[in-house]
C-alpha positions, -999 to +999 in steps of 0.1 A: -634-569+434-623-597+404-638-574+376-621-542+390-584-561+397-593-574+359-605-537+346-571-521+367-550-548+349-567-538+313-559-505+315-524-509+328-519-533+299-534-510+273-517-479+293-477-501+282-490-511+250-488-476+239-456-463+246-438-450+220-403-474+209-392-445+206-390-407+214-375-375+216-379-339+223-382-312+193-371-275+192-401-251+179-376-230+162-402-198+151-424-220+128-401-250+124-400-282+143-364-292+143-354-329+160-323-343+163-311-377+141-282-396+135-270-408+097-248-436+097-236-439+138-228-395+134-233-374+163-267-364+160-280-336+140-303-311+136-330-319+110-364-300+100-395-326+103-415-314+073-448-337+063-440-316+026-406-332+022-410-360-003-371-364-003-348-367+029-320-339+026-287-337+044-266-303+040-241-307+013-214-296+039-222-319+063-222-352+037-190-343+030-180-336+065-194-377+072-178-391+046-210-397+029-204-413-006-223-398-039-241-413-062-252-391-086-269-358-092-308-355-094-337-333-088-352-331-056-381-320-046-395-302-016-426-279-009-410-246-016-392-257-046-371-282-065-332-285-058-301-298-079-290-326-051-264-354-052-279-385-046-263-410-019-279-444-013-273-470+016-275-449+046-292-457+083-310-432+100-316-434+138-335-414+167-322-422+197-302-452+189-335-462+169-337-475+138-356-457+118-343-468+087-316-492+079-311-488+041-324-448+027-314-429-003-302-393+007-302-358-011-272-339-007-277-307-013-267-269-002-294-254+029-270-222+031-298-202+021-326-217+039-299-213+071-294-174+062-328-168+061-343-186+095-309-177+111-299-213+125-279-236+110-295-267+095-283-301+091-311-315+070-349-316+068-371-351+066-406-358+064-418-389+042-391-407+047-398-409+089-434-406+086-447-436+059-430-464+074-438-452+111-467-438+131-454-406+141-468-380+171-461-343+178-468-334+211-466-299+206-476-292+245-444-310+259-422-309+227-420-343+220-421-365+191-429-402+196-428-431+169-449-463+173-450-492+157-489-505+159-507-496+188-507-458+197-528-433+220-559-424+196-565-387+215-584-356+196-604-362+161-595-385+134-594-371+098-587-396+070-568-383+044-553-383+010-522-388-003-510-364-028-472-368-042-463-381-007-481-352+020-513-356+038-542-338+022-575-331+038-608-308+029-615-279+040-635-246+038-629-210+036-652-177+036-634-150+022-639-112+030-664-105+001-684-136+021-677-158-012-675-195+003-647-217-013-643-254-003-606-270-010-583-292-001-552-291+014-518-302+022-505-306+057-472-293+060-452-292+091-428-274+073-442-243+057-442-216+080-477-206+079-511-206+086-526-215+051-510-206+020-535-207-012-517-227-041-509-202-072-539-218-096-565-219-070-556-182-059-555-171-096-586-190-104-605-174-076-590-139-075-585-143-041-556-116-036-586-091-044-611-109-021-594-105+008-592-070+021-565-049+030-531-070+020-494-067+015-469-083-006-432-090-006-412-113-020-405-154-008-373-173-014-380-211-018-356-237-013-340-236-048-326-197-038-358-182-060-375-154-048-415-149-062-441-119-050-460-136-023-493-118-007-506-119+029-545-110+038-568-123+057-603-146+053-630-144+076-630-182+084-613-213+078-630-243+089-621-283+085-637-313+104-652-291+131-620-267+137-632-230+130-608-203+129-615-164+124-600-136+105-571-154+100-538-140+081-532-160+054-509-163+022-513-165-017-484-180-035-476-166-067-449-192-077-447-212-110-427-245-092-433-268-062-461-278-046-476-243-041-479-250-080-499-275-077-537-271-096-551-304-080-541-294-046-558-255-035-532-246-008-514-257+026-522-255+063-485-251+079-472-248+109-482-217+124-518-232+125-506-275+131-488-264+164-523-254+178-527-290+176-507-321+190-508-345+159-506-379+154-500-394+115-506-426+110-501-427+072-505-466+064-539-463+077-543-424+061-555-409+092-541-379+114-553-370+145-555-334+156-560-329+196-563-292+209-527-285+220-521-254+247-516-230+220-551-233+201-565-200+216-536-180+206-536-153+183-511-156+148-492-125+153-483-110+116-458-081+106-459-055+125-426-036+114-429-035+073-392-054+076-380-086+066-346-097+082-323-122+074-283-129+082-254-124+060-238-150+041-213-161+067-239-156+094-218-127+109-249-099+111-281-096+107-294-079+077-330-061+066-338-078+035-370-061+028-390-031+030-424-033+024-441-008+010-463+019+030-452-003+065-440+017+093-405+011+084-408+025+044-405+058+055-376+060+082-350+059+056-337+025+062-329+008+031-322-032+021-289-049+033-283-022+064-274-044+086-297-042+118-276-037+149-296-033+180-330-034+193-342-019+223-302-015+230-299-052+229-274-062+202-289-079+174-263-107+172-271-117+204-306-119+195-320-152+175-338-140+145-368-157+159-369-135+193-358-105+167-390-111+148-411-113+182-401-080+191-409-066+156-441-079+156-460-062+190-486-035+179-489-006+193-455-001+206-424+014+200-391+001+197-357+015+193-335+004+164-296+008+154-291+006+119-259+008+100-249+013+061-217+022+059-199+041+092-216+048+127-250+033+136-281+056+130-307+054+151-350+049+147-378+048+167-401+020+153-436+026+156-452-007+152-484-014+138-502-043+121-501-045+083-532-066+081 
């Protein structure tokens, strides 16, 4: 009876030992993980957690809008690009009335674009800067994100990683569709909105847009507002510490800047694949911890409609951006910047582009869409199909 009331009191003990100091819950905004953090006692705002942000970046609007004072201008760097910022130094950074940091440098800097193109409006995006100093969970089945200070629950399998310029890296391995077997490593990025993106000199080196069967390309706008050809395909199999996944759609950056640059680095694993997982960093100790979240045995849904939508500048409509070519929506006579306004008779405005997307990207069916150029709305049937 002793040893059980002692075992009973163990496991209670360990059980309090590893609460979080501090938590909150996260929005899975389409492939973004957006949490909510004060600067300097503000009302709390709305901040992308990206592992491939070296540099914590508040909206240019909303520094202004606090007050915030500048230092002076700088290049900041992100994983889609590099961005003209102002620099302001001094600032606290809290989650939940926690202090996550008392004394941080922030990079002012303009996220209109990167607003107009997910279709929310952002108020900054960390990463490094919450995740080095802290050891940082994403519970992706219950939308939480928990910070601890020493001890923390050690659930799923433990990967040790490199650093590289800040962000996570680990090995992995990948069978292409000509069977050709490549090993690499890669970045984890909670940011990137995808499954894994091979890095420009790795695809280049390999050939790989030719190695991976049927494929489509369009162009990507990174964070500094520059748009580069980007491919999707698929590889038979990407595999890393025991984690297999199968024809899986994947992308190959073409762009000369950022880390998809990178030649010592061959690609990323983003977020489309890291929210099958809940994750645990613990970057003094370089380890992450990947546990099989509810999501693992979904399937990646990819494009569906050949269209790539975006808003307007003042985020009054919603707008096709692309076309791709030989897609089922090249040949309805629907060109760039018609402005999409309804889908299956709901209006697109009061759609988020996320749930827009969805509905764009079911094969097999058929939706209705009201496009408009100049004067009334036309109107398209949409049959969808899989581009991949």
């Amino acid at each position: 009876m002793r040893t059980l009331l002692i075992l009973a009191f163990f496991i209670a003990f360990k059980s309090f030992a590893q609460q979080p100091v501090a938590s909150t819950s996260f929005e899975q905004y389409g492939d973004h993980i957006i949490i909510q953090l004060s600067v300097d006692d503000s009302e709390p705002l709305d901040f992308i957690f990206d592992t491939g942000a070296g540099l914590t970046v508040v909206d240019l609007d909303v520094a202004k809008d606090l007050n915030l004072i500048f230092d002076h201008n700088e290049l900041a760097k992100a994983a889609q690009g590099e961005i003209k910022s102002l620099a302001i130094k001094h600032n606290k950074i809290e989650l939940n009335k926690y202090i996550l940091e008392s004394d941080i440098k922030l990079n002012a800097a303009s996220l209109k674009h990167l607003e107009i193109s997910i279709g929310r409006d952002i108020d900054g995006i960390i990463g490094y800067d919450l995740a080095h100093h802290h050891i940082v969970r994403l519970d992706n089945d219950n939308m939480r994100l928990e910070i601890y200070e020493e001890d923390y629950p050690k659930n799923g399998d433990v990967i040790k990683f490199k650093s590289h310029m800040g962000i996570p890296t680990i090995k992995g391995t990948i069978r292409l569709n000509n069977d050709e077997v490549l090993k690499g490593t890669f970045f984890i990025n909670t940011g990137a909105g995808t499954t894994l993106d091979f890095n420009t000199p790795f695809a280049n080196k390999h050939d790989i847009i030719h190695k991976t069967g049927e494929h489509y390309s369009y162009l990507v706008k990174d964070i500094s507002n520059n748009e580069t050809l980007h491919y999707e395909g698929r590889v038979k199999t990407l595999s890393f510490d025991g984690f297999d996944f199968s024809e899986l759609p994947i992308g190959i950056s073409q762009v000369n800047q950022g880390i998809q640059a990178n030649g010592h680095v061959s690609g990323i694993i983003g977020n489309k694949l890291l929210r099958k997982f809940n994750m645990l960093f613990d970057y003094p100790n370089h380890k992450v911890y990947f546990e099989k979240s509810k999501y693992f045995d979904d399937e990646v849904s990819v494009n569906c409609s050949g269209m790539d939508i975006q808003m307007n500048e003042d985020m009054s409509a919603v707008l096709i951006h692309q076309i791709i070519a030989d897609s089922p929506a090249s040949n309805l006579g629907i060109n760039v910047n018609d402005e999409l306004v309804s889908i299956n008779g709901k209006k697109a405005m009061d759609l988020s582009l996320v749930e827009i997307e969805q509905m764009l990207k079911k094969a097999g069916e058929t939706v209705t869409i009201q496009v408009r150029r100049k004067g009334p709305a036309k109107e398209y049937k949409l049959e969808l199909k899989s581009l991949l």
